[in-house]
C-alpha positions as a printed Julia matrix, in Angstrom:
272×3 Matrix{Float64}:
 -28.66  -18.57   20.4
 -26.56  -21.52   19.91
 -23.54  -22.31   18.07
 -24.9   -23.69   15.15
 -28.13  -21.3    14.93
 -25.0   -18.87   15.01
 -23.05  -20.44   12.3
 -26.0   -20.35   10.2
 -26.77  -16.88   10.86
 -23.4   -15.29    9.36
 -22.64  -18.26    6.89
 -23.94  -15.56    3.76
 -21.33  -13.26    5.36
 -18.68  -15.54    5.6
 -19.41  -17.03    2.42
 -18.85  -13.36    1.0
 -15.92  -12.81    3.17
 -13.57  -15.8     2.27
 -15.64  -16.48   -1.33
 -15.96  -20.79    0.0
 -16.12  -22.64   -3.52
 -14.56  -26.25   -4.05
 -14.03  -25.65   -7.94
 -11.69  -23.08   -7.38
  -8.28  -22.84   -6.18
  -8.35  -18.8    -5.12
 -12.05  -16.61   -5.28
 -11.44  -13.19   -4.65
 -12.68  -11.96   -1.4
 -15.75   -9.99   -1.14
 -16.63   -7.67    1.35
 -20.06   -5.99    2.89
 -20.56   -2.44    0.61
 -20.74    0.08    3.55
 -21.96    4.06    2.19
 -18.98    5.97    1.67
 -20.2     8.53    4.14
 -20.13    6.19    7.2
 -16.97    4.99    6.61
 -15.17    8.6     6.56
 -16.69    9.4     9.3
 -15.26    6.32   11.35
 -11.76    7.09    9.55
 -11.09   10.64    9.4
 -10.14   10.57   12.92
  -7.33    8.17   12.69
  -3.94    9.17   13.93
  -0.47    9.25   12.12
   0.24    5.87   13.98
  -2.97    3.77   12.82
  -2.36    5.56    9.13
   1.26    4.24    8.9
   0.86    0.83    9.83
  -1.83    0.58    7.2
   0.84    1.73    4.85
   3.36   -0.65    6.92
   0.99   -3.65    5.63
   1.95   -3.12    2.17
   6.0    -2.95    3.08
   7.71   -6.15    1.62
   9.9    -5.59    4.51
   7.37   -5.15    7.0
   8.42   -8.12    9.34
  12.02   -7.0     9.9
  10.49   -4.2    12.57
   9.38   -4.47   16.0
   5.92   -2.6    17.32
   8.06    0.07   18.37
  10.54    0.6    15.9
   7.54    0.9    13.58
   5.81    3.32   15.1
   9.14    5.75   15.58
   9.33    5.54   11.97
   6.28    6.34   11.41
   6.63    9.3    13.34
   9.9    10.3    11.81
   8.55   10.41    8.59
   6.1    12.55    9.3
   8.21   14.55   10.6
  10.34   14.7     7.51
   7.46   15.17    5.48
   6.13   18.55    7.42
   9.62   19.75    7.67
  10.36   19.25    3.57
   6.52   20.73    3.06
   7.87   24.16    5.16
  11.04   24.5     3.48
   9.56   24.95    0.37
   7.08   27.26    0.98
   9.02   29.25    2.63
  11.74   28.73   -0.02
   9.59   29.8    -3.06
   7.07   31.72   -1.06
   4.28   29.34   -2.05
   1.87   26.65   -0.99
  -0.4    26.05   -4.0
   0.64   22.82   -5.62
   0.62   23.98   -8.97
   2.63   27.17   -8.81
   5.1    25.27   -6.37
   5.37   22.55   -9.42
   5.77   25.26  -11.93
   8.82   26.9    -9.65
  10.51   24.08   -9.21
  10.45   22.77  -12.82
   8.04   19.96  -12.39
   5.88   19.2   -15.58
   1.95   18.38  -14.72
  -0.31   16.48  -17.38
  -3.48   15.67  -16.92
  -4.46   12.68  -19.03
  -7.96   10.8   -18.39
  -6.31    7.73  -17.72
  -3.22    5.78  -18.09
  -1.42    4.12  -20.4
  -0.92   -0.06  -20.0
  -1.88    0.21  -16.57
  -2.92   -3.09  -15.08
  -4.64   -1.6   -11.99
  -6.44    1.96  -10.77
  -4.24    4.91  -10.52
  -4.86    8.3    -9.4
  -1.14    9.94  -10.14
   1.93    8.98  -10.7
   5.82   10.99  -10.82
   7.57   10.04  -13.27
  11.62   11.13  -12.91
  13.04   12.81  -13.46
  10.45   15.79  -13.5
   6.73   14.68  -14.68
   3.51   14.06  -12.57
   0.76   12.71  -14.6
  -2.85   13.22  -12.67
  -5.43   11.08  -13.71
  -8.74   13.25  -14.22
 -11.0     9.83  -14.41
 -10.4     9.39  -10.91
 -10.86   13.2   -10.24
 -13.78   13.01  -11.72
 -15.69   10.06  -10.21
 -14.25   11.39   -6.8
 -16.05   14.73   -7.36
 -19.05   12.56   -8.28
 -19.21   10.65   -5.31
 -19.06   14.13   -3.21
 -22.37   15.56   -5.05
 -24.16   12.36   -4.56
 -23.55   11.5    -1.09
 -22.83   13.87    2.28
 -18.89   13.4     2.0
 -18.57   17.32    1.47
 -19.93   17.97    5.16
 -16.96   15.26    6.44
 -14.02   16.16    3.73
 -14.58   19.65    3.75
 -16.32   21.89    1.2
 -13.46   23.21   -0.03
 -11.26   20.08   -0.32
  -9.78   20.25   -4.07
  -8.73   16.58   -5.36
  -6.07   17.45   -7.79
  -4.15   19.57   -5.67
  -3.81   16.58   -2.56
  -3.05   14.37   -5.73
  -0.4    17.22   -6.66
   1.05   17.68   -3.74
   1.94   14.14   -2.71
   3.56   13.04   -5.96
   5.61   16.69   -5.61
   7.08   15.11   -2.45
   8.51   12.43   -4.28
  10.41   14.56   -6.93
  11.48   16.36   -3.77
  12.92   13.35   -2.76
  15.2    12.8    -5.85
  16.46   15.93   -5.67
  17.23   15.53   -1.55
  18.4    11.79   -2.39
  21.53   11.84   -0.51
  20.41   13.42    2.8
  16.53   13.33    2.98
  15.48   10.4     5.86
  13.04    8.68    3.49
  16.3     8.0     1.75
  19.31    7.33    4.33
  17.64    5.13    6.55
  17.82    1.44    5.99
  17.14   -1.47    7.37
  19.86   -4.69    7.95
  19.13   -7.57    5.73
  21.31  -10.97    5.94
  24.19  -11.39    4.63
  27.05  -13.74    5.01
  29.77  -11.98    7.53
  31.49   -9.74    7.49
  29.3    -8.34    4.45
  26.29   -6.22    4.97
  23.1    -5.81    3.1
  21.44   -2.49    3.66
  17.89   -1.78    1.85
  15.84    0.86    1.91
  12.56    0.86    3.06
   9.69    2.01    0.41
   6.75    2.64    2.68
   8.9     5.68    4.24
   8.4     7.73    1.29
   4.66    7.07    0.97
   4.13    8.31    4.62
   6.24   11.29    4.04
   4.35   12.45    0.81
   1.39   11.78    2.79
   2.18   14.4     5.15
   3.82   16.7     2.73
   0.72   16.82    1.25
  -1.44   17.58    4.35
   0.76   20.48    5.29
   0.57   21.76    1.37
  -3.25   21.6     1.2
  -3.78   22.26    4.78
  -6.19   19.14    5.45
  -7.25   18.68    8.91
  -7.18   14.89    8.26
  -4.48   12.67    6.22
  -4.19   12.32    3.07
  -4.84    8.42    3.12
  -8.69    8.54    3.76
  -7.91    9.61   -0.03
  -7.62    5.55   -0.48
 -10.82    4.74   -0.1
 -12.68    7.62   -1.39
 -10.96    7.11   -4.52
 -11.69    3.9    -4.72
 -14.86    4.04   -4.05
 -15.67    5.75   -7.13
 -14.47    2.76   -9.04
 -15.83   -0.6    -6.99
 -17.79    0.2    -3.83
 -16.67   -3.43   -2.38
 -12.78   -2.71   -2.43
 -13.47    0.44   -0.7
 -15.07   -1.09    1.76
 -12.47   -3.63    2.17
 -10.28   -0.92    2.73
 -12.18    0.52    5.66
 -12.25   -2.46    7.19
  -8.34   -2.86    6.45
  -8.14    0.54    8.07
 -10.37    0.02   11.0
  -8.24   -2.87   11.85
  -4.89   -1.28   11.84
  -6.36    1.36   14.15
  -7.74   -0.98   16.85
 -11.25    0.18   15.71
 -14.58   -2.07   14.67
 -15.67   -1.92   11.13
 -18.93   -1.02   11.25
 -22.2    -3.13    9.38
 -24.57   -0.56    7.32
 -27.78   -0.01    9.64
 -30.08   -2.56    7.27
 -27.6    -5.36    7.45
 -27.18   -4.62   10.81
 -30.89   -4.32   11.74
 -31.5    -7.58    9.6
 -28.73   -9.91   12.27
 -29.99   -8.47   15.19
 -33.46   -9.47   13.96
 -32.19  -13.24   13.32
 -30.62  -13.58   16.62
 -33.53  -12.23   18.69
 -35.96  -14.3    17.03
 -34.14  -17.12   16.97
């Protein structure tokens, strides 16, 4: 096959990729819908390093660290998050989410949806003791499960709300730990004229903590941020995908094609 039989081949692709129109200045990207089954099953066993420079990619500050300082990060969050999850069980003798919110003062509401909100959410804490759980995403996340195989790869016993739950408790565990918890103390040098210093603190640390707060809580067997997609999923199909591939990326991996699509290229380039 040559070059341009080649170009032709993928230009639909491509064209849905990087959304190529002259009238516009941006398109939004769209991406191939892959079923949400086959893309668990290619992420589920992604390790703690792959997961946190996914949520690395989202860090405004993201360019400040090296490969390696990254990954110890990465590690010593999830560390921190494991070590914060035992503490309080063993603390309040408890590891359901609920009854560990209701010892430690934390308020739960369970609205449908939120208020004003200009994109998806699934939860939210709000300080200085609420966490707000969206059921709308609940629900289309439990509908996704009964309509596809996902319960064979997520478990049959996996409850939503209480991964939800857990995570968001992490981060009112966090206020209350402020002073001495890592996600907190560590910081990163930004400029600043000498001999002043600018010291920030780095967001993404807290999301990869509560991430494996939450897995120790719940006792998943997998992390907590194969959640992103599912979720999604539930909502637009494409985005989820374009999260797998996202994913599949940061963990060295190849994003799979679904079998038709696949089938259909392999059939253009053999006959052509």
């Amino acid at each position: 096959m040559n070059k341009e039989s080649l170009k032709k081949a993928f230009s639909p692709i491509a064209e849905g990729l990087f959304g190529k129109q002259k009238t516009q200045h941006y398109v939004k990207p769209h991406f191939i819908v892959r079923p949400i089954n086959m893309m668990l099953e290619d992420l589920i066993g992604n390790d703690d390093i792959s997961w946190g420079k996914y949520a690395f990619s989202r860090e405004p500050l993201n360019g400040k660290f090296s490969d390696e300082k990254r990954s110890e990060l990465i590690l010593k969050c999830n560390a921190c998050g494991v070590e914060y999850a035992r503490k309080y069980i063993n603390q309040y003798n408890e590891s359901e989410p609920v009854d560990l919110a209701d010892k430690l003062g934390v308020k739960v509401f369970y609205p449908e949806m939120p208020q004003n909100a200009d994109r998806v959410l699934f939860a939210e804490y709000k300080d200085p003791n609420k966490v707000y759980i969206y059921t709308d995403s609940v629900k289309k996340a439990y509908d996704t499960m009964n309509e596809s195989q996902c319960r064979d790869i997520l478990g049959n016993d996996l409850n939503i709300t209480n991964v939800l739950l857990a995570h968001e408790l992490f981060h009112y565990i966090e206020e209350q730990n402020a002073k001495t918890i890592f996600t907190r103390t560590e910081k990163v040098e930004l400029w600043a004229p000498k001999p002043l210093h600018n010291r920030s603190g780095i967001n993404v640390l807290s999301e990869i903590a509560a991430m494996a707060f939450a897995r120790e809580i719940t006792g998943l067997s997998y992390s907590p941020y194969i959640m992103d997609v599912f979720l999604v999923y539930g909502y637009n199909p494409e985005e989820a995908s374009g999260l797998y591939e996202e994913m599949m990326e940061h963990a060295g991996k190849i994003a799979r094609l679904p079998e038709e699509i696949k089938s259909s290229l392999e059939e253009i380039i053999t006959n052509d």
